[in-house]
C-alpha positions as CSV (number, residue, x, y, z in Angstrom):
1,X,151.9,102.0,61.2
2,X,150.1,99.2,62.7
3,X,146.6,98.4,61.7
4,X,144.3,96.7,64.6
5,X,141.5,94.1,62.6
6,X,138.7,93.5,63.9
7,X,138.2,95.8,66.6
8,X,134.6,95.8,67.2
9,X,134.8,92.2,67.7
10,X,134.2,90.9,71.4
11,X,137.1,89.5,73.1
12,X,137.4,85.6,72.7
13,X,136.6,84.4,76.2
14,X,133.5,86.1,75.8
15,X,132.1,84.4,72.6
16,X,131.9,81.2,74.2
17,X,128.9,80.6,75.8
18,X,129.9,77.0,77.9
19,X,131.0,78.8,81.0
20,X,128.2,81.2,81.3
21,X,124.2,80.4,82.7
22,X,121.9,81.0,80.2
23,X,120.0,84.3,79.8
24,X,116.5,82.6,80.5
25,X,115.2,80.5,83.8
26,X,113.8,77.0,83.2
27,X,110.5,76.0,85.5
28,X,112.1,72.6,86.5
29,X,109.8,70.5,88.7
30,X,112.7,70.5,91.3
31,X,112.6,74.1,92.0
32,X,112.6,75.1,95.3
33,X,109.8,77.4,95.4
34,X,107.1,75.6,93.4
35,X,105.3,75.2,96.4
36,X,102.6,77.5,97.0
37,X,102.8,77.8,100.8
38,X,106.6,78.9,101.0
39,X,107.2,81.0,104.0
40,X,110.4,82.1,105.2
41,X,112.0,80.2,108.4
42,X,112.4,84.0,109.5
43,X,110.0,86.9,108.7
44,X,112.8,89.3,109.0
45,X,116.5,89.4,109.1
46,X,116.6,91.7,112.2
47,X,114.4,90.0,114.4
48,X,117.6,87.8,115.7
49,X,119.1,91.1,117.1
50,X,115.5,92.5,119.2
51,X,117.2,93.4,121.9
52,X,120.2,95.4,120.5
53,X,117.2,97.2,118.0
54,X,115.3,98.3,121.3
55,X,118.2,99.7,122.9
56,X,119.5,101.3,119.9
57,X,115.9,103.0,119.2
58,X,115.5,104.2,122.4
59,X,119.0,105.4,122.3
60,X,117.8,107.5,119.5
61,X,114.3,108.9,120.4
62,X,116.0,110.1,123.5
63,X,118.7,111.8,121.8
64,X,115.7,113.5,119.1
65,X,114.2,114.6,122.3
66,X,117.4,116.1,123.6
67,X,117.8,118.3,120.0
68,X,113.9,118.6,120.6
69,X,112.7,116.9,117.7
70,X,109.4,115.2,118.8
71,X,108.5,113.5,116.2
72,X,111.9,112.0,115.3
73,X,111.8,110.8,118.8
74,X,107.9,109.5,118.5
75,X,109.0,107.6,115.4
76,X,112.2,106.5,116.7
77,X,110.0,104.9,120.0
78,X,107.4,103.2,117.7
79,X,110.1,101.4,116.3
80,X,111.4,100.3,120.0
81,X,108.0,99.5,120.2
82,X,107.6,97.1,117.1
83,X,110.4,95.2,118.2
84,X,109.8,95.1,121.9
85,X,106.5,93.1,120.7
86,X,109.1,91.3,118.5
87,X,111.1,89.6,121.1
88,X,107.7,89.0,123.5
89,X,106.3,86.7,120.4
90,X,109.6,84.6,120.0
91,X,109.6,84.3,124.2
92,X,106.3,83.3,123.4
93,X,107.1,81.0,120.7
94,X,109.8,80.0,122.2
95,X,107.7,79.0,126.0
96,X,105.1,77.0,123.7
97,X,107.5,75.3,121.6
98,X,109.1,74.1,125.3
99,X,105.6,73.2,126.7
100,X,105.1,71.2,124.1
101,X,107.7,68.9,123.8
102,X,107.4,68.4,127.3
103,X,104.0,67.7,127.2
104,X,104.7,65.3,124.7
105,X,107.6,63.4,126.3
106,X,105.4,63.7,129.1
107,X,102.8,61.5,126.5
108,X,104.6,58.8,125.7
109,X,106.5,58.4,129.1
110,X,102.5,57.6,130.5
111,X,101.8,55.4,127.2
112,X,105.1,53.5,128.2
113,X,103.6,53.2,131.4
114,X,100.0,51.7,130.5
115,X,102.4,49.4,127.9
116,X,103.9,48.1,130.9
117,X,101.0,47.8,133.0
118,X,98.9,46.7,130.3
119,X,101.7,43.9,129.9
120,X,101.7,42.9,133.3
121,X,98.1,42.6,133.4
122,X,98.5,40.1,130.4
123,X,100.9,38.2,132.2
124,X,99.0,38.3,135.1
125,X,96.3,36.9,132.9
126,X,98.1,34.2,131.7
127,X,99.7,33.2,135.0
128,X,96.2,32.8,136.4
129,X,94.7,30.7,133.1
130,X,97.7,28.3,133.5
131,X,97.2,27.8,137.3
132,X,93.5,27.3,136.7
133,X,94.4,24.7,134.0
134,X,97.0,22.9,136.3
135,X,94.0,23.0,139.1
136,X,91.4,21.6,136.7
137,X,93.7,19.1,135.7
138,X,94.7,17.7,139.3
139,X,90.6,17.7,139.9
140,X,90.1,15.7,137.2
141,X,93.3,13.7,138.0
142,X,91.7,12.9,141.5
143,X,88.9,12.4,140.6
């Protein structure tokens, strides 16, 4: 007859503790979310697929309203609804985040212009103190 020791012990690989995290979370001052204005890049995962979640919720109110379930339907069609106003805000977003850039290239391409101008002007400046220099000089040269 064979006699087991030990058998409420835990297996071996489990009493070490070097390859598991520890039970408890440290507040390190790297943490990612320390800040108190963390939002999310995107409010919610489904908003990528607006289109597909329209069609597929009307899909669906119309079928509720073929096995004449009105309120299924009303619900299902709210839901097309959200998500219609979904997509219109990122085409929105999406419109403003285009006008501005472009008004911005649109910036500096007339700031590179009054750079330029404002250059020429200076040289324009300058050519005309050195000719009136040269001119004074051959007055007084003459004279």
């Amino acid at each position: 007859m064979v006699t087991f020791r030990n058998n409420n012990r835990r297996p071996s690989f489990r009493s070490s503790n070097n390859n598991r995290r520890p039970s408890f979370r440290r507040s390190d001052d790297n943490s990612k979310f320390q800040s108190n204005n963390f939002q999310r890049k995107m409010p919610s995962r489904n908003n990528n697929n607006a289109p597909k979640l329209i069609e597929k919720y009307n899909d669906l109110a119309r079928e509720a309203l073929a096995n004449e379930d009105k309120i299924l339907s009303e619900n299902y069609y709210q839901h097309a609804d959200h998500f219609t106003r979904v997509l219109n805000e990122q085409e929105n977003t999406r419109v403003s985040r285009i006008n501005t850039t472009s008004i911005e290239t649109n910036k500096t391409k007339i700031n590179d212009e009054e750079k330029k101008d404002s250059a020429a002007e200076g040289e324009d400046k300058e050519n005309q103190k050195s000719i009136d220099k040269e001119s004074a000089e051959k007055e007084t040269a003459a004279s």
